[in-house]
PAGU-590404 format. One record per atom (N, C-alpha, C): atom name; residue number from 1; x, y, z; residue in one letter. Coordinates in pm, 1 decimal. Layout:
BEGIN
ATOM  atom  seq         X         Y         Z  type
ATOM    CA  NUM         X         Y         Z     A
...
//
This chain:
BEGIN
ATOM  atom  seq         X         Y         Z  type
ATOM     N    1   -2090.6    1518.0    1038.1     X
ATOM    CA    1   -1963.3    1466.5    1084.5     X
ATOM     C    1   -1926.0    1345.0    1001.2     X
ATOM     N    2   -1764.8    1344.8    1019.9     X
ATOM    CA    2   -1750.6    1252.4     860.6     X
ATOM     C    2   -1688.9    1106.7     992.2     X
ATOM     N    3   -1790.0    1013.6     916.7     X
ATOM    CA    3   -1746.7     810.0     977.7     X
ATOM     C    3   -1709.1     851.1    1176.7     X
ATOM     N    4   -1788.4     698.8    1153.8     X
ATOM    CA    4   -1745.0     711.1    1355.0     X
ATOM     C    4   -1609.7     708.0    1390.9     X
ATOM     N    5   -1622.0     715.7    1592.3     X
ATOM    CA    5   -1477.8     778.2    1649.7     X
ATOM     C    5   -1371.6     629.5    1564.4     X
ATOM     N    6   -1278.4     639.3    1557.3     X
ATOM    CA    6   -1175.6     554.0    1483.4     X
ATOM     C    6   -1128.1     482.8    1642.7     X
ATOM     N    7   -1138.3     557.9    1701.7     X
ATOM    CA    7   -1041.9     515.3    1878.3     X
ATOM     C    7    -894.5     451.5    1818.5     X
ATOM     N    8    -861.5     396.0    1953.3     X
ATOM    CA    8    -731.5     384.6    1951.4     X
ATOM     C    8    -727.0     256.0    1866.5     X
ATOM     N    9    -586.5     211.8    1838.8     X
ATOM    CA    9    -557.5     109.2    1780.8     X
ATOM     C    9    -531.8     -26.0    1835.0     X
ATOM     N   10    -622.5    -145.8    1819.5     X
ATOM    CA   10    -634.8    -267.6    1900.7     X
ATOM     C   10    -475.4    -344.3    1917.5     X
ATOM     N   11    -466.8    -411.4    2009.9     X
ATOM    CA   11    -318.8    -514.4    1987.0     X
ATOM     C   11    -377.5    -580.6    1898.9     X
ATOM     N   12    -452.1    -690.2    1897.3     X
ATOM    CA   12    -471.0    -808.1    1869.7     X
ATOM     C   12    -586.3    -814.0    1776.5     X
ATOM     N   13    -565.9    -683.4    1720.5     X
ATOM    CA   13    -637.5    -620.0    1578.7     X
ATOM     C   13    -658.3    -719.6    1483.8     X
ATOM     N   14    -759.7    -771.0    1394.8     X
ATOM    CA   14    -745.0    -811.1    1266.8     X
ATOM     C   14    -729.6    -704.8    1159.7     X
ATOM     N   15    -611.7    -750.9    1088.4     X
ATOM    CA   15    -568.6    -697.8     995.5     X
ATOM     C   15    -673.9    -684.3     892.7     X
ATOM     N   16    -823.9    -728.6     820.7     X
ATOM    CA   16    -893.7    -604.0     749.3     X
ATOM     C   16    -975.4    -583.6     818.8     X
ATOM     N   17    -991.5    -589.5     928.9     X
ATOM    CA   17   -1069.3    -454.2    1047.2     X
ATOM     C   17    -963.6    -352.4    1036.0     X
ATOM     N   18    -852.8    -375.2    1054.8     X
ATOM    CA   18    -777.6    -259.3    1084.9     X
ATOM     C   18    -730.9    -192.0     971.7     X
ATOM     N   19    -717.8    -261.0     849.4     X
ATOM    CA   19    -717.1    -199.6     684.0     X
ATOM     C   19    -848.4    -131.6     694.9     X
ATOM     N   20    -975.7    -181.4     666.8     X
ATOM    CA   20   -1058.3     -78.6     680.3     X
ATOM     C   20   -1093.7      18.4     803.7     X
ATOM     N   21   -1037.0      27.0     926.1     X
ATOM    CA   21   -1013.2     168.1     981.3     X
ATOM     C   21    -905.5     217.4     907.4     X
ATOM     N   22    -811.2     198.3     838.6     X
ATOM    CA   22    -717.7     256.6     816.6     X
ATOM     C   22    -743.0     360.9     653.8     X
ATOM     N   23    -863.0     341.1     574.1     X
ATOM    CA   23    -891.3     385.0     535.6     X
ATOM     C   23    -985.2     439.7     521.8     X
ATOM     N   24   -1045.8     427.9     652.4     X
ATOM    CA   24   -1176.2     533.9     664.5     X
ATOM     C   24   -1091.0     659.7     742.5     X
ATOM     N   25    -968.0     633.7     850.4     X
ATOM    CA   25    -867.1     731.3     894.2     X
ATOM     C   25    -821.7     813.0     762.0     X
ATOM     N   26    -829.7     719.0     671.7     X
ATOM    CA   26    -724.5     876.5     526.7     X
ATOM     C   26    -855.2     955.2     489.5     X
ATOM     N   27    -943.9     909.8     465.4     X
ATOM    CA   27   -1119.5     930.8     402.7     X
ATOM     C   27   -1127.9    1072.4     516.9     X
ATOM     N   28   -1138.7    1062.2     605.6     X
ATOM    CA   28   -1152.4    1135.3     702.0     X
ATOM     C   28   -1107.7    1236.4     717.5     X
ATOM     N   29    -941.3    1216.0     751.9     X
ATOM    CA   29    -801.3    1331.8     659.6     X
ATOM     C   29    -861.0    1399.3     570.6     X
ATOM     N   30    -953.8    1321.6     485.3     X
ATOM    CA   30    -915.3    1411.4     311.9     X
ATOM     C   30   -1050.2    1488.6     320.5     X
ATOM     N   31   -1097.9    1453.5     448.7     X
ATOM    CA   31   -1270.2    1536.9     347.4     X
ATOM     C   31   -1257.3    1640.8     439.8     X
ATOM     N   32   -1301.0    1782.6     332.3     X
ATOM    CA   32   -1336.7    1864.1     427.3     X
ATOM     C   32   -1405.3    1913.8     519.3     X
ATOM     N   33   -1496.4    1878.2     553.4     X
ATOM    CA   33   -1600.1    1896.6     646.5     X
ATOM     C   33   -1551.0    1837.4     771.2     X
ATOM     N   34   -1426.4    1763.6     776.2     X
ATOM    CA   34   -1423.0    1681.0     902.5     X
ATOM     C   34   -1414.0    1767.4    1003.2     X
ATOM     N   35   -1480.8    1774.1    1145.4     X
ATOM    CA   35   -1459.1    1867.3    1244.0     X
ATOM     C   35   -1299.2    1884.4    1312.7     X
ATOM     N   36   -1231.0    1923.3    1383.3     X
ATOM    CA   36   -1091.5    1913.6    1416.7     X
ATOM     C   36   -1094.3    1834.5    1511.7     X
ATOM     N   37   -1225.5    1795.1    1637.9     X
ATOM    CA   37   -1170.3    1670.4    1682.1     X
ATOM     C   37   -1160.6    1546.3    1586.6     X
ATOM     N   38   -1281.0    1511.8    1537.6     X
ATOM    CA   38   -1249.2    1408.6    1467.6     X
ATOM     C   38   -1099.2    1338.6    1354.6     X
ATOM     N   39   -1078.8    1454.9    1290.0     X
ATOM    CA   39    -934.4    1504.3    1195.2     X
ATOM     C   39    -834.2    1468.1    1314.9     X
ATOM     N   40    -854.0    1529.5    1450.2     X
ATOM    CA   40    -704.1    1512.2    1515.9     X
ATOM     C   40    -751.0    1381.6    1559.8     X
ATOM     N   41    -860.0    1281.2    1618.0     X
ATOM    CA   41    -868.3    1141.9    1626.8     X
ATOM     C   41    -830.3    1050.5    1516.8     X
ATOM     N   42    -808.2    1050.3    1395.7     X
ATOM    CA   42    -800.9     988.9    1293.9     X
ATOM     C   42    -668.4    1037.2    1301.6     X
ATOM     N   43    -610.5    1162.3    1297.5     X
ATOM    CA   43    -442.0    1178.7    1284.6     X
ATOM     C   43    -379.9    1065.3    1381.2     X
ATOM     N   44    -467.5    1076.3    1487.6     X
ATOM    CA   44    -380.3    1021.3    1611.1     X
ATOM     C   44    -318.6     847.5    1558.6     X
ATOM     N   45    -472.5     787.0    1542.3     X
ATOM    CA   45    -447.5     695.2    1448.4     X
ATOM     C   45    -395.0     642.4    1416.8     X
ATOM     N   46    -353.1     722.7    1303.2     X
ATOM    CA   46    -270.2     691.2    1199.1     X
ATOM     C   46    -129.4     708.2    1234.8     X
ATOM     N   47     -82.8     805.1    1342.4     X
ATOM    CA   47      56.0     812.4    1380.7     X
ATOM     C   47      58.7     632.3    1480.0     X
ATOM     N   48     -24.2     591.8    1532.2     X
ATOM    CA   48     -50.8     458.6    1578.8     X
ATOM     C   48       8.1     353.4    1518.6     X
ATOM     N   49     -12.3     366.3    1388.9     X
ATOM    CA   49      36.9     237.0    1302.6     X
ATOM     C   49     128.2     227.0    1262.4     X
ATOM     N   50     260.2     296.9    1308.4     X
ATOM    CA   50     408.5     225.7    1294.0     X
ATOM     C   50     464.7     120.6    1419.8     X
ATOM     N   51     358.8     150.4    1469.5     X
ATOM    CA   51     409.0      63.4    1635.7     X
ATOM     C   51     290.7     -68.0    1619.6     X
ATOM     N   52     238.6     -41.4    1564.8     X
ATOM    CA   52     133.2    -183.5    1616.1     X
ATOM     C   52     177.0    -277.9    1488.7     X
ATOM     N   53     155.7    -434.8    1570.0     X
ATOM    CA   53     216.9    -512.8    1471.4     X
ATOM     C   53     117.2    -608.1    1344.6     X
ATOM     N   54      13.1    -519.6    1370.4     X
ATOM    CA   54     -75.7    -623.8    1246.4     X
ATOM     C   54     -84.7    -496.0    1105.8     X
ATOM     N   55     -18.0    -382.5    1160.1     X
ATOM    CA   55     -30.4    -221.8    1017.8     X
ATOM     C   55      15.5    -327.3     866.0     X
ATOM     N   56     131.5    -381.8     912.9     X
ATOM    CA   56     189.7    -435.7     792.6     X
ATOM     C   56     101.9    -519.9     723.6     X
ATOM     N   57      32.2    -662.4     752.3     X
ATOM    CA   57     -37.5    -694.4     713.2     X
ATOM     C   57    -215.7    -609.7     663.0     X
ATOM     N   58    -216.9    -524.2     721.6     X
ATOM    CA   58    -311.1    -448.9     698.1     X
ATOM     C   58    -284.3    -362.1     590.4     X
ATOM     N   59    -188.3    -320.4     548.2     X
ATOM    CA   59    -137.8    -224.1     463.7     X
ATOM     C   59    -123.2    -307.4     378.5     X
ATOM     N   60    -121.1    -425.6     335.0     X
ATOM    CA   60     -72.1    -525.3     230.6     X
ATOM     C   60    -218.2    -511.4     201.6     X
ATOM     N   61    -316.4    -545.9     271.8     X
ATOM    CA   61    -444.0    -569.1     221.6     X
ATOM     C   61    -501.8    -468.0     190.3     X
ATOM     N   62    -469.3    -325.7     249.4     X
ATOM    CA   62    -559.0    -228.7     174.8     X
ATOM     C   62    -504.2    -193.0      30.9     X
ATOM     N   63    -384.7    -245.6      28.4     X
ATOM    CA   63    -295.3    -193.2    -114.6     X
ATOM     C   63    -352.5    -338.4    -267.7     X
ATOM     N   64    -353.4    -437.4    -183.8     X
ATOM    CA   64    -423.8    -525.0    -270.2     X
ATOM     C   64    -597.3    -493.8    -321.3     X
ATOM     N   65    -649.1    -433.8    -191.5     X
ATOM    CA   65    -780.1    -357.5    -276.2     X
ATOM     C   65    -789.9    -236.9    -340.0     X
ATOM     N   66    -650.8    -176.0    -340.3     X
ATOM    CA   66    -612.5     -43.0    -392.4     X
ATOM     C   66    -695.4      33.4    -491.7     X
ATOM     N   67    -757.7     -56.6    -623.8     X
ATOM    CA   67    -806.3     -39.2    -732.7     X
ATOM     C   67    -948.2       1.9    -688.8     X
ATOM     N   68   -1024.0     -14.0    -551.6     X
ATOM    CA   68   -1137.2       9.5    -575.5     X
ATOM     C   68   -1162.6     138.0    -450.3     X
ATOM     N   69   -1018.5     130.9    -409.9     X
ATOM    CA   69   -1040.9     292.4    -316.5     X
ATOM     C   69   -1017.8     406.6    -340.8     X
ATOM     N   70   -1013.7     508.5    -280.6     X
ATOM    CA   70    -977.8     648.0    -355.5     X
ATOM     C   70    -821.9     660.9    -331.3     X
ATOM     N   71    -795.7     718.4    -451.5     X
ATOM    CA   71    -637.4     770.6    -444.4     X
ATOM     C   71    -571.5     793.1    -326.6     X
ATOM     N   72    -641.3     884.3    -200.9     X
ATOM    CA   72    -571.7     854.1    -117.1     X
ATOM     C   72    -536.6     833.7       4.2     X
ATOM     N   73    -665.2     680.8      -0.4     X
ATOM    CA   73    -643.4     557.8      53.7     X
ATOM     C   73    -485.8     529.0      -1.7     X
ATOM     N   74    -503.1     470.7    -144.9     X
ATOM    CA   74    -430.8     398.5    -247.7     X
ATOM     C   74    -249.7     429.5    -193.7     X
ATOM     N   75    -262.9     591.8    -202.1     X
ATOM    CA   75    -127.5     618.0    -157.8     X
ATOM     C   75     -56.9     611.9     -30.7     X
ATOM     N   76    -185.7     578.1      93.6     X
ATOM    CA   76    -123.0     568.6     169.9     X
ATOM     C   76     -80.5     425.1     232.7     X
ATOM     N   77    -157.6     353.7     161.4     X
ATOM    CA   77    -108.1     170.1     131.4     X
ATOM     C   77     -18.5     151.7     115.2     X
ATOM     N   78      47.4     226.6     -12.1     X
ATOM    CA   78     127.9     165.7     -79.5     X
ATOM     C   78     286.5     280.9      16.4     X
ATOM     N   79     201.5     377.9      98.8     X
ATOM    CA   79     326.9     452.6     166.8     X
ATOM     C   79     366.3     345.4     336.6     X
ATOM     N   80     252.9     284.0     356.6     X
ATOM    CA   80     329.8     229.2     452.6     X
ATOM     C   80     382.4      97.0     413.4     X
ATOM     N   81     348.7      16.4     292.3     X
ATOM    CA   81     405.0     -92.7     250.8     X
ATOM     C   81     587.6     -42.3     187.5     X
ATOM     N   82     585.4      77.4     180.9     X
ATOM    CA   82     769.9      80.9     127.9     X
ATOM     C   82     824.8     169.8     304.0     X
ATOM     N   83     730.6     185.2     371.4     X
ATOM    CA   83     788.5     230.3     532.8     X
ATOM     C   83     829.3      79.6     584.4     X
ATOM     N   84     693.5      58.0     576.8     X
ATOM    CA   84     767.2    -134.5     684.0     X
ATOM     C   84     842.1    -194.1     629.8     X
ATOM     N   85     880.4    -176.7     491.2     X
ATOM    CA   85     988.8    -225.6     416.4     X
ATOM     C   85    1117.1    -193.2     458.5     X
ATOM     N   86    1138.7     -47.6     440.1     X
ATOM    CA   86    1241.8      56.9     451.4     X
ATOM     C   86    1309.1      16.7     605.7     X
ATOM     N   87    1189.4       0.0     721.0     X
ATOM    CA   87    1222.6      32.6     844.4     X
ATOM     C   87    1225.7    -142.3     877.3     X
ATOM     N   88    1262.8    -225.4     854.1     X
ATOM    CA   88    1259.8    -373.2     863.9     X
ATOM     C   88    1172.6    -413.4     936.9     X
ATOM     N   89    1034.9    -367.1     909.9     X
ATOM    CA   89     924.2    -408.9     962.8     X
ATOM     C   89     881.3    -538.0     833.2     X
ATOM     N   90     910.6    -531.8     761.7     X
ATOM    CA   90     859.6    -683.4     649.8     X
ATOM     C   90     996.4    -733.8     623.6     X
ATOM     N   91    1041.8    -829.6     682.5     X
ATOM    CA   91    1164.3    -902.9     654.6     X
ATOM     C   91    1159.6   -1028.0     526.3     X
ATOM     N   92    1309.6   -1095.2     471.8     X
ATOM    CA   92    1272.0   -1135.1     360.5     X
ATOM     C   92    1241.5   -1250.7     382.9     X
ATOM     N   93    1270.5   -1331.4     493.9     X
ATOM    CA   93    1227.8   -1480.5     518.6     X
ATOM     C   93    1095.5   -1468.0     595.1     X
ATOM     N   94    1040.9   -1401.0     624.3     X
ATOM    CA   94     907.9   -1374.1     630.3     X
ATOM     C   94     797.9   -1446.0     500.1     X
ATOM     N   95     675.0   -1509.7     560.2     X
ATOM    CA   95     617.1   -1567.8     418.2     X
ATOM     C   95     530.8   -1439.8     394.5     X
ATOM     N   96     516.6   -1364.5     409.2     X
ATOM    CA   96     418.7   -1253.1     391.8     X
ATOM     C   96     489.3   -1193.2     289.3     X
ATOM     N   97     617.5   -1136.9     288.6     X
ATOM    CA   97     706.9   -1077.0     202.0     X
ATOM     C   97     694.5   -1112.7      63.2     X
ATOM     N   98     716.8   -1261.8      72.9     X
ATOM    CA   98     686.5   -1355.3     -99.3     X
ATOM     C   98     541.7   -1283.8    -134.8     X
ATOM     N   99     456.8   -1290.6     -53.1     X
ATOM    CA   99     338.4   -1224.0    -101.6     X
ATOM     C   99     302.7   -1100.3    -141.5     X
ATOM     N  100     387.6    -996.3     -53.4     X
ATOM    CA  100     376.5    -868.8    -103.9     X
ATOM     C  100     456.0    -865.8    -234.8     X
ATOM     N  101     587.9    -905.2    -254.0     X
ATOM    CA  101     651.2    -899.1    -334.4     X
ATOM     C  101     524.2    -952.3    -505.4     X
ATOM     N  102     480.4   -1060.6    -478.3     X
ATOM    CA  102     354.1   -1117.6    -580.8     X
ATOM     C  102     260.7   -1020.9    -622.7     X
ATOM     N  103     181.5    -928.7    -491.3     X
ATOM    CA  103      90.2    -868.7    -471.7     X
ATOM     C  103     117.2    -749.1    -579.2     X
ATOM     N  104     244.7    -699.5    -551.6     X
ATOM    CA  104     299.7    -587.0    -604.6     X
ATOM     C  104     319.4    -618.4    -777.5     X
ATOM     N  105     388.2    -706.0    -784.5     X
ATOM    CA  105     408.4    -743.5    -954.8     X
ATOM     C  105     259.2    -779.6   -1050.2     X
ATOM     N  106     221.6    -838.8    -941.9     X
ATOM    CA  106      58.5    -880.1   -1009.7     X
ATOM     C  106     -37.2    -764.3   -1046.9     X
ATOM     N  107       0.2    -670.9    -962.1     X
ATOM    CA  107     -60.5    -529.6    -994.0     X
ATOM     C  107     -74.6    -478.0   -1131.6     X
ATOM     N  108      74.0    -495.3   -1163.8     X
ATOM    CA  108     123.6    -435.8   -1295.0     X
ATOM     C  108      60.2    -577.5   -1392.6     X
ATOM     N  109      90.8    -649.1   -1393.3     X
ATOM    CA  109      77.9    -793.8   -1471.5     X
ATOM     C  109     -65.7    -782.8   -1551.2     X
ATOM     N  110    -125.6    -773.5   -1412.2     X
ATOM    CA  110    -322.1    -770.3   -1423.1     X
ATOM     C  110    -364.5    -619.3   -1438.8     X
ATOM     N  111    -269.8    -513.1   -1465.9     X
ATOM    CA  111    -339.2    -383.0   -1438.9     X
ATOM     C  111    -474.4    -363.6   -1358.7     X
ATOM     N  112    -408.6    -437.6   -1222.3     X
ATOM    CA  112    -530.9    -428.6   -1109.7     X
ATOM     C  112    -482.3    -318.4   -1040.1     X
ATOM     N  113    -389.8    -235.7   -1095.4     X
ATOM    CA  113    -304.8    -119.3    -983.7     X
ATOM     C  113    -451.3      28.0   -1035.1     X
ATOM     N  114    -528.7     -14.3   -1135.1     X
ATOM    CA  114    -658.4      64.3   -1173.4     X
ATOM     C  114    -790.2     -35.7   -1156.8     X
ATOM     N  115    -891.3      57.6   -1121.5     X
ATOM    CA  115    -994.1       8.4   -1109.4     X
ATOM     C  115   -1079.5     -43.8   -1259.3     X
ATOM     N  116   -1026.6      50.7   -1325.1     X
ATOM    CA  116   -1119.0      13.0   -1470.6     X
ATOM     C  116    -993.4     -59.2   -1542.0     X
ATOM     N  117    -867.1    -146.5   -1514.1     X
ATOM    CA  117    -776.2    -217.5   -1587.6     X
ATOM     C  117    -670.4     -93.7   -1663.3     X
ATOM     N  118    -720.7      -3.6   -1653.1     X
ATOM    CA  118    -645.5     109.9   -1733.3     X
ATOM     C  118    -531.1     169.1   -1690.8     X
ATOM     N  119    -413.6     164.5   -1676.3     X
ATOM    CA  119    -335.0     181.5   -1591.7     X
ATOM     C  119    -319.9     397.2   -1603.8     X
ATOM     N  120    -363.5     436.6   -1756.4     X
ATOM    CA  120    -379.9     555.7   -1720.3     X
ATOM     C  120    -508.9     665.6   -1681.2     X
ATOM     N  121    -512.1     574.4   -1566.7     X
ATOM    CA  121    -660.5     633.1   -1501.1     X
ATOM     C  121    -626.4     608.9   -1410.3     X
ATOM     N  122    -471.2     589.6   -1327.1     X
ATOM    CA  122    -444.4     607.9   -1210.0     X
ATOM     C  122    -341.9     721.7   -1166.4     X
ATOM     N  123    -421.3     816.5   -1079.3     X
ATOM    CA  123    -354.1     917.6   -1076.6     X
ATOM     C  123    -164.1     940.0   -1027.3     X
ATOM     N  124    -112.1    1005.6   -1076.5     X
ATOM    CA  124       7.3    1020.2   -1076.5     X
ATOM     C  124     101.6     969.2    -967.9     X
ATOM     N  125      38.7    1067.3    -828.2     X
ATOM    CA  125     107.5    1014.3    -731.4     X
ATOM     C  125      70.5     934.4    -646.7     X
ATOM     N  126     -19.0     809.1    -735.9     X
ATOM    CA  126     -40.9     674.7    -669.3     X
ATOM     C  126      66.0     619.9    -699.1     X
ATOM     N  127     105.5     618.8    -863.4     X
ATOM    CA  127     194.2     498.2    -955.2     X
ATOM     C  127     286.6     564.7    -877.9     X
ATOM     N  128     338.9     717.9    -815.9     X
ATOM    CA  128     456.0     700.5    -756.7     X
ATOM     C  128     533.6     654.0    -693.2     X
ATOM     N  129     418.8     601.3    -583.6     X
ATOM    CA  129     392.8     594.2    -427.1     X
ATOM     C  129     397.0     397.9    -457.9     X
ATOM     N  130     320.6     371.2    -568.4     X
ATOM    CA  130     369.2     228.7    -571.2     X
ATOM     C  130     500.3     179.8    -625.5     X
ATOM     N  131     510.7     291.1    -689.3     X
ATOM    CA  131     656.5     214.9    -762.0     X
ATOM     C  131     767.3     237.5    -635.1     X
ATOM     N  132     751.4     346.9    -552.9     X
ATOM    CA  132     869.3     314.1    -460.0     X
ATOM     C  132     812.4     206.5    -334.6     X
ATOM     N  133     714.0     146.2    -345.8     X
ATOM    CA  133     695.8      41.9    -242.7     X
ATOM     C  133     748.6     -51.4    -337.2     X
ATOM     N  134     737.1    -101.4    -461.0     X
ATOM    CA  134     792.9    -200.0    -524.5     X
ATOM     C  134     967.0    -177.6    -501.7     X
ATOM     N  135    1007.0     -92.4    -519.2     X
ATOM    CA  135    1154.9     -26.5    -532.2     X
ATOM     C  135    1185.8     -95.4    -382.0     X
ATOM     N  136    1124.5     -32.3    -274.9     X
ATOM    CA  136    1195.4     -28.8    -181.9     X
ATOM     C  136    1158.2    -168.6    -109.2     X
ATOM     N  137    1086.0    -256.4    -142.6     X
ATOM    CA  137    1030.3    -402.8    -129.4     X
ATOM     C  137    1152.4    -465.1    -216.3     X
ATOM     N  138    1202.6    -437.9    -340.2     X
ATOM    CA  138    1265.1    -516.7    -390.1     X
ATOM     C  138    1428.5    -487.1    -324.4     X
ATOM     N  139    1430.5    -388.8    -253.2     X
ATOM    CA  139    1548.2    -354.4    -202.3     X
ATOM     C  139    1595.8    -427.3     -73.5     X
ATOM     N  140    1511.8    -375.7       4.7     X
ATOM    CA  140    1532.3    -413.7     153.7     X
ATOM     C  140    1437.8    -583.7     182.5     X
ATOM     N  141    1353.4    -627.9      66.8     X
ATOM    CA  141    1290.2    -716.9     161.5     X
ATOM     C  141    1301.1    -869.1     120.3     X
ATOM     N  142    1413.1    -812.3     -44.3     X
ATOM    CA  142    1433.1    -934.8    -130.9     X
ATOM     C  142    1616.4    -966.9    -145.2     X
ATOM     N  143    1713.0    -892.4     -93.6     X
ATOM    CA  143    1789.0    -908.9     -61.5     X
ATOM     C  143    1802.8    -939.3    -251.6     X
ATOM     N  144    1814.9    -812.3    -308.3     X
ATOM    CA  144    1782.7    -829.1    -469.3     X
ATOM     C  144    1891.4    -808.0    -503.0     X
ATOM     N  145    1972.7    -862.0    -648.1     X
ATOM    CA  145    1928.5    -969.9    -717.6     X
ATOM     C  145    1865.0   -1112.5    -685.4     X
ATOM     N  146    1969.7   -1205.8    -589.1     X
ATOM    CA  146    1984.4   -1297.1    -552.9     X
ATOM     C  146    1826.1   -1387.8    -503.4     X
ATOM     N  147    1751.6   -1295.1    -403.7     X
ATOM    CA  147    1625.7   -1306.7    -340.6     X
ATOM     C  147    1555.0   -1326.9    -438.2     X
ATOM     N  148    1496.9   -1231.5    -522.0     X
ATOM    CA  148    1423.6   -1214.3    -620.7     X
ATOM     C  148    1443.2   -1234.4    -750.7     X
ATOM     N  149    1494.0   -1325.1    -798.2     X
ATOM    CA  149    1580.9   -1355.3    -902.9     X
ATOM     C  149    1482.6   -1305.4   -1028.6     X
ATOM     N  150    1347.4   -1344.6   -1044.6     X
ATOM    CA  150    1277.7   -1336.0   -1125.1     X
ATOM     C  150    1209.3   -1210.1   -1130.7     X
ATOM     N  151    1262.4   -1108.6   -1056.8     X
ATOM    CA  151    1196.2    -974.9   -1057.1     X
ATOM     C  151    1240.7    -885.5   -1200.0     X
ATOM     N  152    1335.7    -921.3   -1312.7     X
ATOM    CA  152    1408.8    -800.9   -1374.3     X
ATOM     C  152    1332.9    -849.3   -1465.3     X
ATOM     N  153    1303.0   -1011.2   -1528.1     X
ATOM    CA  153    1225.6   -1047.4   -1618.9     X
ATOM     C  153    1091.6   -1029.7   -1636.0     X
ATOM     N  154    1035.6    -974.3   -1493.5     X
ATOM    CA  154     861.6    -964.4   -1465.5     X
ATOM     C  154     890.3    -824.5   -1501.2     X
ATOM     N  155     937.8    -738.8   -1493.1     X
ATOM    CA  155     972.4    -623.0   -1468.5     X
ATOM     C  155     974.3    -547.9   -1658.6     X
ATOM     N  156    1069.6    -680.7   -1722.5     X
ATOM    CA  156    1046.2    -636.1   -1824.0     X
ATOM     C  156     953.7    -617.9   -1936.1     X
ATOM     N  157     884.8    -780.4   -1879.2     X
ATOM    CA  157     769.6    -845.7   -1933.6     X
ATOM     C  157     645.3    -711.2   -1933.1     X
ATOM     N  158     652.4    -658.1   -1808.0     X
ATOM    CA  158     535.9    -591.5   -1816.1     X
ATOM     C  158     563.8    -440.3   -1895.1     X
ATOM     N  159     694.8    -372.7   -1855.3     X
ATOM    CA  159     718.7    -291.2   -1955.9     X
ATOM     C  159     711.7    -294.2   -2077.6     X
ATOM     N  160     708.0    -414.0   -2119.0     X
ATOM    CA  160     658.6    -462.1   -2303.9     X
ATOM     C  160     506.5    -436.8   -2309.6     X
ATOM     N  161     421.2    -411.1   -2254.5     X
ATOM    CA  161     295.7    -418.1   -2290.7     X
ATOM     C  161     225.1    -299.4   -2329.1     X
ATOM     N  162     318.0    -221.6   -2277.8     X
ATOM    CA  162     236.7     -56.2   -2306.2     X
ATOM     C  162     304.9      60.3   -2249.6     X
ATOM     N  163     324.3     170.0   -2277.4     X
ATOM    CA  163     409.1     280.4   -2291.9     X
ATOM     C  163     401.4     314.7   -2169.5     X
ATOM     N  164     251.9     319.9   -2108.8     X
ATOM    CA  164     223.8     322.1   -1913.0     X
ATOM     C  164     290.4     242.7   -1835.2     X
ATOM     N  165     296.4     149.0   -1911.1     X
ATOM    CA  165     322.7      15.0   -1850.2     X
ATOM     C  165     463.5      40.7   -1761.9     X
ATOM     N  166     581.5      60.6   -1911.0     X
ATOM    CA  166     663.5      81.4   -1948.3     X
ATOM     C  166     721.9     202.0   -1789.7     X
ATOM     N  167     652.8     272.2   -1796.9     X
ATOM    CA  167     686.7     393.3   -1705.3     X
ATOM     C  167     626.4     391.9   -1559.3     X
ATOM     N  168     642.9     314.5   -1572.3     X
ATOM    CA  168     593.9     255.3   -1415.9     X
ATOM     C  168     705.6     162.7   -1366.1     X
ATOM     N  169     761.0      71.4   -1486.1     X
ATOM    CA  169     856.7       7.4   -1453.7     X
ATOM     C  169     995.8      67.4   -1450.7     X
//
């Protein structure tokens, strides 16, 4: 049997307790052997974390360790960081926001969005899945241009460095 019961989701959760259930819940999803209770306890889960209020911060942190989890952990970080975005769960006067917004550019900056620095050794529909959390972070959570003033110059900066680079941005 694949990792213990996940149970329900705490109120007053810490956010990387609840990042790491949240990716032992995708781990779980993805392997096959998981039995169908366990698979439907971990689904349950995970449908859990649009309502509870520490996902966001938790999803910031599993997406900041992104580089050293499996793909898809990775994608589903970076899928609820452009949901709480999308759904005004990360607002822009929020101080957390400045951070994701950092978290996200620094990715590209430091090619920490790969584990080995390589940005093409990250599979396809991770860079997807991040570029529309960046997209939809710079949309809804930076009130962009104006918010983020310095996002088109980071943006370009890093597209200068390499053809990956480039296509990500």
């Amino acid at each position: 049997e694949v990792g213990p019961c996940l149970g329900r989701v705490g109120t007053m959760e810490d956010s990387s307790a609840l990042a790491a259930k949240i990716g032992e819940a995708i781990q779980v999803l993805q392997a096959p052997q998981t039995t169908p209770e366990v698979r439907r306890a971990a689904n349950e889960f995970v449908l859990q974390l649009r309502e509870h209020p520490s996902a966001v911060a938790a999803s910031v942190q599993l997406a900041a360790s992104a580089a050293a989890a499996p793909p898809a952990v990775r994608f589903f970080a970076f899928r609820l960081v452009a949901a709480a975005a999308a759904e005004g769960r990360l607002r822009p006067e929020e101080p957390r926001t400045a951070e994701v917004r950092s978290l996200l550019v620094d990715m590209l900056l430091q090619s920490t969005l790969s584990a080995s620095g390589n940005l093409q050794d990250v599979p396809g529909f991770v860079c997807e899945k991040y570029t529309q959390a960046l997209a939809a972070v710079a949309v809804y959570c930076s009130e962009w241009p104006a918010g983020w003033p310095q996002l088109q110059q980071q943006l370009f900066e890093v597209g200068q460095r390499s053809r990956t680079h480039a296509t990500l941005v």
